[in-house]
Every structure is written in structure tokens, then in C-alpha cells.
N, C-alpha and C positions, 0 to 999 in steps of 0.2 A: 541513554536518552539524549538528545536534539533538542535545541529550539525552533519554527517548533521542536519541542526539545523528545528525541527519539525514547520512547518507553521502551465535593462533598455526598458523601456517599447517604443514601437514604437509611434513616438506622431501621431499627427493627423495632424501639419503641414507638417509633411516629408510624410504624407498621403496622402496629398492634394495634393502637391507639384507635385507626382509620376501621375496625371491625366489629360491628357491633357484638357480636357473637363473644369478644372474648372475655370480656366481661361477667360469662355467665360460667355453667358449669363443664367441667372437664368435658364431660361427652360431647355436650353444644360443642365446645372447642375442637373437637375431632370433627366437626361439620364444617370450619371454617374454610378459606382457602389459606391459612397458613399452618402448615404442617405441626400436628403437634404432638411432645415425646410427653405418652400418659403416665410413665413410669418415674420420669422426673419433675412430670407439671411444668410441662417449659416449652413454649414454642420456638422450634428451630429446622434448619432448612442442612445441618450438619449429617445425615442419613443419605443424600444424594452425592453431597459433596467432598463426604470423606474418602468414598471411593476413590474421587481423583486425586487428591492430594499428594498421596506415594509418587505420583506420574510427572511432578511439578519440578523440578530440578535447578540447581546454579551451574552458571557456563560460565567459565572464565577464560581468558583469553590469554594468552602470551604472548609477548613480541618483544622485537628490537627493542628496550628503553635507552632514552636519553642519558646521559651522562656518562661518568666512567662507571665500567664494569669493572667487578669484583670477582668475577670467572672468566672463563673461554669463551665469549660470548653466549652464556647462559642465557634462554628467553625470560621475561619476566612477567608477572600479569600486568596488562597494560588496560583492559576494560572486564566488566563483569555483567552478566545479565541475568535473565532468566530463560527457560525454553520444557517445552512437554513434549513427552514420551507418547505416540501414535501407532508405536507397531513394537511392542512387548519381546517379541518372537526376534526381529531384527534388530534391534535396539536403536531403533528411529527415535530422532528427536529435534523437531523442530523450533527455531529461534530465528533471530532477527538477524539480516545479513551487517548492518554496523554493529552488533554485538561480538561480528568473530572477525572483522573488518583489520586486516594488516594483522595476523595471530600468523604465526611458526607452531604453536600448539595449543592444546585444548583440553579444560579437565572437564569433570561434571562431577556434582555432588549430589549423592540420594539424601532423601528424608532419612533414610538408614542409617546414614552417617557416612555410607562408601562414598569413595572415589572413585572415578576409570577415566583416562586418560580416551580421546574421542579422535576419532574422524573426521575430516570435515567432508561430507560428499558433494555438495555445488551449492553455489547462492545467483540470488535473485535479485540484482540492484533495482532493479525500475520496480518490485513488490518489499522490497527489504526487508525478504525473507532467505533462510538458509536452514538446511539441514545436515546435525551428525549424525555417526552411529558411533554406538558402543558394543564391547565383546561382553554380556555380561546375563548371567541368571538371578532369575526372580523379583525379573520389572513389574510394572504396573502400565497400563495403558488407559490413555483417557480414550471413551468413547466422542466420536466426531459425529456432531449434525449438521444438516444443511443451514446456512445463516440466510437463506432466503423468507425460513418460516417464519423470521422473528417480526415484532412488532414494537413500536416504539410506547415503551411503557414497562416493558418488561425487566423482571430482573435482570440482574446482571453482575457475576463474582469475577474481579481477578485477584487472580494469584502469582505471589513472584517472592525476591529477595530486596525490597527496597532499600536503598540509604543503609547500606549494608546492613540490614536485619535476619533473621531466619524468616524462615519461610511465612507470608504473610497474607490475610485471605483480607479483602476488601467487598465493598458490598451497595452496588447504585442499581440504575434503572439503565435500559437504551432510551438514550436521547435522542437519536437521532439515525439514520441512516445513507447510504449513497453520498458522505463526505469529500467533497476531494478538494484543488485548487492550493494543495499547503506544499508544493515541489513538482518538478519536473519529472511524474513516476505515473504506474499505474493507479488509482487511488479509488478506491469507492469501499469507505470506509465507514465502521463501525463508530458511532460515537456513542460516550459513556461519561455518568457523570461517578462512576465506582473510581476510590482513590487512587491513581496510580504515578508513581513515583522514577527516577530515576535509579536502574536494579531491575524495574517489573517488565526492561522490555525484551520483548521473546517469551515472556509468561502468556499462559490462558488466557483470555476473556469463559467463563462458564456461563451454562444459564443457572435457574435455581434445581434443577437435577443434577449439575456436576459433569455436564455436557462439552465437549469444546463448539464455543461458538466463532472464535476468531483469534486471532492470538496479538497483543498488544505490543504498540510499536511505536508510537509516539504522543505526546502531550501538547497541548493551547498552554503557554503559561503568560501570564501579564507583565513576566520581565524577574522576578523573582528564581524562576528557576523552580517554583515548588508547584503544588499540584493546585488546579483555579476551577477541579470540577469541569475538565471537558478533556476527555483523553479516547484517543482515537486506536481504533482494530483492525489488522487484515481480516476480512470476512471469510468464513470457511470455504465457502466457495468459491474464493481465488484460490487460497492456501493451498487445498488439496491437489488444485490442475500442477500449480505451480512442483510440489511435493512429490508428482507421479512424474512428471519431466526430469527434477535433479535425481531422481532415486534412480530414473533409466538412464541417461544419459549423461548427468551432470551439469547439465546449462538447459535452461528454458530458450526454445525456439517459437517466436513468436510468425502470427502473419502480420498482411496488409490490406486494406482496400481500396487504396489510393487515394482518401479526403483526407484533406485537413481540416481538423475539429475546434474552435472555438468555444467558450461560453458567451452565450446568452446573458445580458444585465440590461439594467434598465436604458442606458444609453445607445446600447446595438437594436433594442426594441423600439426604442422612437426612431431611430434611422430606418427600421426595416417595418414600421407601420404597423405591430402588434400589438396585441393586446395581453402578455404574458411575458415573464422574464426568465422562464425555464427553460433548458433546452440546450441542444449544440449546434452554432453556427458553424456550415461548410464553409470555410475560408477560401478551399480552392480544390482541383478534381484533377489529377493527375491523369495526362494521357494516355490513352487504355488500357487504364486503370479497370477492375471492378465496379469503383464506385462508378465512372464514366458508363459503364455498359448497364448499369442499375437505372439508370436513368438523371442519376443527384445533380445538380450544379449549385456554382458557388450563390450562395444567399440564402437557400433551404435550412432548414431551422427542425435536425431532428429532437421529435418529441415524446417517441418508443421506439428501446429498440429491445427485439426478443419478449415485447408485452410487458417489458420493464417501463417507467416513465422515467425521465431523461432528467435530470438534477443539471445537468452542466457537461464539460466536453471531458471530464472526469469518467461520466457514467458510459459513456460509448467507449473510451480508450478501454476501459477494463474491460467490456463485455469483447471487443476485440479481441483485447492482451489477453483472453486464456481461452481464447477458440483456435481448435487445429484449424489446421489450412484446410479449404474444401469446404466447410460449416459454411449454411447458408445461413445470417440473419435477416430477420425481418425487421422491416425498419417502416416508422410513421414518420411523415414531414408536414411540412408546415409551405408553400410556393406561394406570393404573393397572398395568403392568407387562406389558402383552398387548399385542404391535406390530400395529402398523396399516400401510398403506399407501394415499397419495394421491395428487392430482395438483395440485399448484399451478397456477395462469396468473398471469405476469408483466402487471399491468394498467398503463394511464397510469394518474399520480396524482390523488388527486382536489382539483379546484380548491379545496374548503372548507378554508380555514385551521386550522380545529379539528375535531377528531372524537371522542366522548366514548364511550369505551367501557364496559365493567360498572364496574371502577373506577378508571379511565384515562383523561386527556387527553391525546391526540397532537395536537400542532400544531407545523408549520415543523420536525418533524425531533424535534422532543422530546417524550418522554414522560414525563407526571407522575399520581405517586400521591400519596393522604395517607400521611403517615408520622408518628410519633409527635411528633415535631418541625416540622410543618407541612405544604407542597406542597414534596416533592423529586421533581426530574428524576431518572429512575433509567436513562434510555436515551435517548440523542443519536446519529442514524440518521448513518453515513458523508454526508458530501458535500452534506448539508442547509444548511438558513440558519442552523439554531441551530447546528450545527458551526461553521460560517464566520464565526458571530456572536462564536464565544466560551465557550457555556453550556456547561457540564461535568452528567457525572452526580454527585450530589453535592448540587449545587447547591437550595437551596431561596427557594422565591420567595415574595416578601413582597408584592409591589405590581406591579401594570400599571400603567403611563403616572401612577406617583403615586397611587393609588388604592389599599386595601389588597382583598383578596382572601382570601376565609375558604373557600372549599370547589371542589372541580371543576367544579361548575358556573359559577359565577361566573368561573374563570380561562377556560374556553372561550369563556363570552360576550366576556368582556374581549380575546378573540384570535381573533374570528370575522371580523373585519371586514378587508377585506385591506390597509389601510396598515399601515407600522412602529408597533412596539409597544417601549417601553422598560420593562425587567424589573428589578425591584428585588428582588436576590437577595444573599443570606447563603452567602460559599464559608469555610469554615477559620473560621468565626464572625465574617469580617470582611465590614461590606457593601459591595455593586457592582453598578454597574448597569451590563444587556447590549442592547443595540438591536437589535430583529427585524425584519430588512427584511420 
């Protein structure tokens, strides 16, 4: 787990408590909507969920450690998480990409008590997801649903190895949905107020059938480090694009469609004269670009895209980040206050390192304006080089390769060329430099 740090639960008396029914007799109680075991006189939601439990597994991690070694450079565990088994038959098993982050090896422990020693087959830094395999007979598989049915209200179990515990089932509601805005990734994220801890990340998110809904990845905490009742999920429906990519090929291939995406808040709402704070602002439209031939220009304010409604510039990276190339989305806008509707096409990206728009350089995943304080990055695209590099929005750049740089044009020529480029950037007023592969 991260801080936010990479991964109060409603009980089941205040569950009860809220049913008028349970109060009365056993059969009533079999009428209720909480499951209940007549054989023991007990309402419990353990018949859905114990199915998946076997599936639920510890992943630990191996790597270089610090200090002197006491072997031949022996790996040692240096992080530990959790992760579920998706494909029984293959021995798929999905977890968090900072959970196996700088490993030389990889074990896994069943509920059984075995070991086996894993695979790592590819990860996903911009979803910070990763999947292994194991060689091994008589898994268990959790059943996967789509996380689009869900509704905020609904249950909601995770399961993991927390604060080095055994295996641990937890138990809240969804809070929340289409999270994002907590790092430079793809994010459209599950929120939960089910306990999840440091250990639980790369674990399940279930529903109350024992379902996978998403798989848990990181936490809100108020500076303690422990859990404050808001812990966030990859949704199944990245997971799986994402899963079906590392399983074939090893690396997610992503498109583009040439805007850059903003959020929407109250201060870009009173500049752009609306009346809503939802949404993604077009920052800029790359020339002939998709988005350019869609018809988009900079200031449009989408507010659906694919019939989904637009939370922030979160919700369009993700519905992007796991569309093949060629996928046409449909997209609602917002033009001087009169909506529009288009058609995106998800394109390959294009080879040129830099691309200069009206008053915008996009290159390697960043994009930079003048700002009254020189060239700041105001947008770092999920999953890019400049993400994986380091570069924050924020961030203002003083020099390429040692060289200073006084206007946009100059910083694209300086980033046209396609070797690594070293950025001499001012973050917090301290300087640093970032290497672009």
C-alpha cells in the first residue's frame, strides 16, 4: 500500500437491526433480503462467499535487499500483497503491479497452506495492475462480473492478507464510483468504505455473492497510515481489457485521440460560463488528430462519453485507456453552452515525439504551456514515459539535455528526436532532473 497509500465497514448488526422482518420468526426471516442459515438461526452472506475464498491468495515479492548479504546474493522478500486466482485451468492470478514492483522472484500461498513459486507474465503501471501464473492442480477460481452493474449502496467484501494477518474477509458498502484524480494513471475507480489495509492490495473487492468486482489497490488515509473508511478498486472492467492484453502479449497497448483532457471544478466553470462542475475540459486538439476530425476544440467540456456521464478527465482517460485502436466512442459536449454530439476513433499513436499544438506541446505523455512562471506541465497522460519517468503536472522545465529553453517551440524541437532527453525541471521551487526514455 501507498499514500495515498496503495492497497469502517458497515457491520452486519446495524444490518440486521435496519429489517423489520428480523425480528420475527425464522421463516419471516427467510423472506428478508438478508440471507439466512435456518439450520443455524443465523443470518449470513458466508454461502456466496466461501466459494471464493480458496481463490484469494499471498504474493510476495523478492528482491535485491539492502544491506550485507548473508548469501550469494540471495533474493529476499522485500514487499507482500494479496492477489485472485481468474483462470483455475491456467493458473492466472491477478494482483497489483507495486506489489511485485522490483521482485527477481515470486511465491504465492493457498488457503491450503501450499506454496508455488509464480511467474510474473506483464504489468500495468498507468492501472497498477499485474498478472502471474502458477504450474499447479486443484485451484479455485473466482467468478468475475461486470463492475458496471454496480450501484452505490451496495455491498461490498474485501479479502486480502492485512498487517500480516491470515487471510481476512472485510465487509462495507460502494461508496462511490468513477473515482480518479489521486496520480498520474488511468483511474476510474471503485470506492469502498469495506476495511482495507496495508497486505489487502492486489486482493478482491467481492459483492455479497462472492463475485469479483474489482480488485483493491489503494487507500485515502488522513496521515496515520491506517485505514479512514475510503479505499479505492480497479473496476472489473478495466481489469479484464487490461488481463486479456498481459496474458497475450505481455504489455498493454494503448490508443489515442489526440485531446488533452482536463477536469472541470468550480474555478474552470466560472471562466467557461457554466453552470456544472462535472466533466473534462479539452485543454488542446492535436493536429490531425481524431479528436480534430470529430469536430472537438479546445474549451468543449465533455459530459458522456459511451453513455457513461463524465466525473472528471479521469473518466474519459479510462474509457480511452482500454479501447482497441479503431473503437469508435461516442462522446456529449458541452460549446459555449449548446451540447454537441460526436464520434471519437481510438487511433495508434503517433510515432513523432512531439506534437505542437495552438498553445501546447505534447510529447512522451506530457503536456506543456507557457505559464506566467515559465514552461509548466499541466497534464501527464496515464501509462506514458513521462508518467513512468517521474514528471508531475506542476512541474516546470528549465532545460533539455542542459540546454535552457525559452518558448514551445524550442522545447519540441529539443524533444523531436527520438533518443532519451534529460529535463531540467523546478518541482516545490526545488530543482530536478527527469530522463525521458
Amino acid at each position: 500500500m501507498r499514500s495515498i497509500i496503495r492497497a469502517g465497514g458497515l457491520s452486519v448488526l446495524a444490518l440486521v437491526a435496519a429489517v423489520p422482518l428480523l425480528a420475527t420468526t425464522p421463516a419471516a426471516a427467510q423472506q428478508s433480503p438478508v440471507p439466512f442459515d435456518a439450520q443455524r438461526g443465523v443470518f449470513t452472506f458466508a454461502t456466496g462467499l466461501e466459494r471464493a475464498l480458496p481463490a484469494v491468495v499471498q504474493v510476495t515479492t523478492l528482491g535485491q535487499s539492502e544491506g550485507p548479504s548473508s548469501g550469494e546474493n540471495e533474493p529476499r522478500p522485500i514487499s507482500s500483497g494479496s492477489g485472485a486466482i481468474i483462470d483455475a485451468r491456467e493458473g492466472i492470478i491477478v494482483t497489483n503491479n507495486h506489489v511485485v514492483e522490483g521482485g527477481r522472484k515470486f511465491t504465492v500461498d493457498m488457503t491450503d497452506g501450499r506454496i508455488f513459486d509464480a511467474v510474473l507474465i506483464g504489468t500495468d503501471k498507468a492501472t497498477d495492475l499485474a498478472v502471474l501464473k502458477i504450474e499447479a492442480t486443484g485451484l479455485s477460481q473466482i467468478e468475475v462480473v461486470n463492475s458496471d452493474a454496480l450501484r452505490t449502496g451496495d455491498l461490498a467484501f474485501a479479502v486480502g492478507y492485512p498487517l500480516g494477518l491470515d487471510q481476512t474477509l472485510t465487509m462495507g458498502v460502494i461508496s462511490g464510483m468513477g473515482r480518479s484524480g489521486m496520480g498520474d494513471r488511468i483511474e476510474d475507480y471503485i470506492q469502498t468504505d469495506a476495511a482495507v489495509n496495508s497486505g489487502n492490495s492486489g486482493g478482491p473487492l467481492l459483492d455479497s455473492r462472492g463475485r469479483l468486482i474489482g480488485i483493491n489497490t489503494s487507500i485515502l488515509s488522513g496521515g496515520g497510515g491506517g485505514n479512514d473508511g475510503i479505499a479505492f478498486a480497479v473496476p472489473s472492467r478495466i481489469l479484464m481489457y487490461v488481463v486479456a492484453q498481459l496474458r497475450e502479449s505481455g504489455e498493454v497497448k494503448r490508443g489515442t485521440t489526440g485531446a488533452i483532457f482536463g477536469s472541470l471544478n468550480a474555478q474552470r466553470s466560472r471562466d467557461l460560463g457554466l453552470g456544472i462542475v462535472r466533466g473534462a475540459v479539452i485543454e488542446d486538439v492535436a493536429p490531425g488528430s481524431s479528436a480534430e476530425a470529430a469536430g472537438l476544440k479546445r474549451g468543449d467540456v465533455i459530459t458522456r462519453i459511451q453513455n457513461r456521464p463524465v466525473s472528471n478527465a479521469g473518466t474519459v482517460a479510462a474509457t480511452i485507456g482500454i479501447a482497441a485502436r479503431g473503437t469508435r466512442l461516442e462522446v456529449v459536449y458541452l460549446r459555449e453552452g449548446r451540447e454537441g454530439r460526436t464520434t471519437l476513433t481510438v487511433e495508434t499513436p503517433s510515432e513523432s515525439t512531439a506534437i505542437t499544438g495552438a498553445d501546447v506541446v505534447m510529447g512522451r505523455g506530457a503536456s506543456v504551456r507557457v505559464a506566467s512562471d515559465g514552461l509548466q506541465v499541466f497534464a501527464v497522460e496515464g501509462g506514458s514515459a513521462a508518467a513512468a519517468a517521474g514528471l508531475q503536472a506542476g512541474d516546470l522545465i528549465a532545460q533539455v539535455d542542459g540546454a535552457p529553453v525559452s518558448g514551445l517551440e524550442s522545447l519540441a524541437a529539443a524533444m523531436a528526436a527520438d533518443s532519451a532527453r534529460v529535463l531540467s525541471v523546478v518541482r516545490g521551487g526545488e530543482p530536478l532532473e527527469i530522463t525521458l526514455p
